[in-house]
NUZALUM-367716 format. One record per atom (N, C-alpha, C): residue in three letters; z, y negated, x. Coordinates in steps of 0.05 Angstrom, whole numbers, plus 5000, padded with zeros to 4 digits. Atoms other than C-alpha are relative to their C-alpha. Example, Ala and Ser with C-alpha at 12.3 -4.5 7.8 and 13.67 -1.06 7.14 Angstrom:
<atoms>
ALA500050245018
ALA515650905246
ALA500049765018
SER499950244984
SER514350215273
SER501449784985
</atoms>
This chain:
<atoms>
UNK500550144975
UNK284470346939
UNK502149775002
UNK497450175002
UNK290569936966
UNK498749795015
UNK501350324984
UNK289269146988
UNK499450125028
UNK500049994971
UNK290569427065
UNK496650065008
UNK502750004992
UNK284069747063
UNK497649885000
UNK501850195014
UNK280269267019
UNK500349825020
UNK499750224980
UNK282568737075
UNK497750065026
UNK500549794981
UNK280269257137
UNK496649924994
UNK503149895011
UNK273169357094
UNK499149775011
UNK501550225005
UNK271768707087
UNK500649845027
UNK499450094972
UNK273968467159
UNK497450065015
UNK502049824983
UNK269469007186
UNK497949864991
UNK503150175004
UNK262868727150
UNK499649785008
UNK500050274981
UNK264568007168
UNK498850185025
UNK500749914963
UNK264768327249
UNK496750045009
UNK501749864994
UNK258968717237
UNK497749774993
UNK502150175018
UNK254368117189
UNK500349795038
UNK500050214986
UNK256667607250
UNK498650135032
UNK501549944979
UNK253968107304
UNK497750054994
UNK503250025016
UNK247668157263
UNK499249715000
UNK500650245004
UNK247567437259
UNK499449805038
UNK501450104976
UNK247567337337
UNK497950005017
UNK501349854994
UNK243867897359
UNK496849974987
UNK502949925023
UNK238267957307
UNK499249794984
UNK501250205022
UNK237167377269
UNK497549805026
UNK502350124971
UNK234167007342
UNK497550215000
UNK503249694996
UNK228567577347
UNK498249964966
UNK500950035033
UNK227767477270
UNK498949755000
UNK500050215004
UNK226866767270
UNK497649875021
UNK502450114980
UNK222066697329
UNK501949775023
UNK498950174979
UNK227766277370
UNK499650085040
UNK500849864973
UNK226366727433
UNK497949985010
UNK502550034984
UNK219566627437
UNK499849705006
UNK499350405001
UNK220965777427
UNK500849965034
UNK498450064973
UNK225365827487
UNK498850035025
UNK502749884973
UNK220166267531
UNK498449695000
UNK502150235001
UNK215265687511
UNK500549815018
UNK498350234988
UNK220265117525
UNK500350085032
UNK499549984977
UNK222065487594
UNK497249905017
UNK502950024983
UNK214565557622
UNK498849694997
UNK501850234996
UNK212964827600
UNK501449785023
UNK498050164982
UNK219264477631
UNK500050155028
UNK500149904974
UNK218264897696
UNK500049785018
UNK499450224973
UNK220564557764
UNK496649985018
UNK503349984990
UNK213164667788
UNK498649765001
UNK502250275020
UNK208364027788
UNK497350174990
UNK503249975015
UNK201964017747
UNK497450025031
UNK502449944975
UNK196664277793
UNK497249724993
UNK499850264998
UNK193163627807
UNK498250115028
UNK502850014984
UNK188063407864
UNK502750085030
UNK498149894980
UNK191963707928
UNK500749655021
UNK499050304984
UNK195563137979
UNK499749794980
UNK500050165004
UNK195662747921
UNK503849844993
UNK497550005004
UNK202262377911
UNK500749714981
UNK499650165024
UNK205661897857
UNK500749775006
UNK499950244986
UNK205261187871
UNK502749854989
UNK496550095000
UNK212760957884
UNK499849644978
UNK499750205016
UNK215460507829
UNK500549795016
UNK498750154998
UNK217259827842
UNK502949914990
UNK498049945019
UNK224659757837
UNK500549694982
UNK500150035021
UNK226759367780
UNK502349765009
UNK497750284995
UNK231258657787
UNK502950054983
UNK497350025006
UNK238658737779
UNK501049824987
UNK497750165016
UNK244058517744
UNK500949615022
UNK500250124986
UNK244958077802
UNK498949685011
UNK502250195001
UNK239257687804
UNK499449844977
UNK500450085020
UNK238957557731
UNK501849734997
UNK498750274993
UNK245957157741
UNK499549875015
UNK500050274968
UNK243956747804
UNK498349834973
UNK502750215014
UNK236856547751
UNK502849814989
UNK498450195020
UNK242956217703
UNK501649795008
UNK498450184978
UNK247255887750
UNK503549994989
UNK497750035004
UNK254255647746
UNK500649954965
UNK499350105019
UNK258255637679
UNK500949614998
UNK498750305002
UNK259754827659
UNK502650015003
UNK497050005013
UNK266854687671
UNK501449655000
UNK498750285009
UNK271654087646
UNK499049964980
UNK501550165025
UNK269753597592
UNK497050134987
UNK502949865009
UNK262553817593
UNK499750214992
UNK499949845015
UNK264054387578
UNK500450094961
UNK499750015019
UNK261954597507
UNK502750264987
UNK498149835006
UNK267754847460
UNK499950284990
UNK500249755004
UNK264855477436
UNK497050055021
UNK502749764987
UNK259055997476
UNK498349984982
UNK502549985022
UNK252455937447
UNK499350334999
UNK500449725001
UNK250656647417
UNK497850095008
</atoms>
């Protein structure tokens, strides 16, 4: 048996182990039924629920905005301290 074929052989089983490994190991492993699961729970559907009922709108939430006005102006000149407090 010359290397060429020994190369060939063993190429082929890799090909064949790695389409066994895509194919058939998911079915083996139970990943297909996980996924079914995962699909049917995450469904775009809502939870059946009392009919006309609807989800009481958040209040939105205070900006970046607003937080600087609370602080006010940085000090500047003299009064100003030489380093930022952390």
């Amino acid at each position: 048996m010359n290397i060429q074929t020994l190369a060939l052989a063993f190429l082929a089983a890799t090909a064949i182990g790695g389409l066994a490994w895509v194919f058939i190991y998911p079915l083996l492993s139970g990943e297909k039924k996980a996924e079914s699961r995962r699909a049917s729970i995450a469904r775009s559907e809502p939870a059946a629920g009392a009919p006309g009922r609807q989800e009481p709108a958040l209040a939105p939430r205070a900006g970046r905005g607003i937080a600087e006005g609370a602080r006010g102006a940085p000090p500047e000149g003299k009064d100003r301290p030489a380093r930022a407090p952390a």
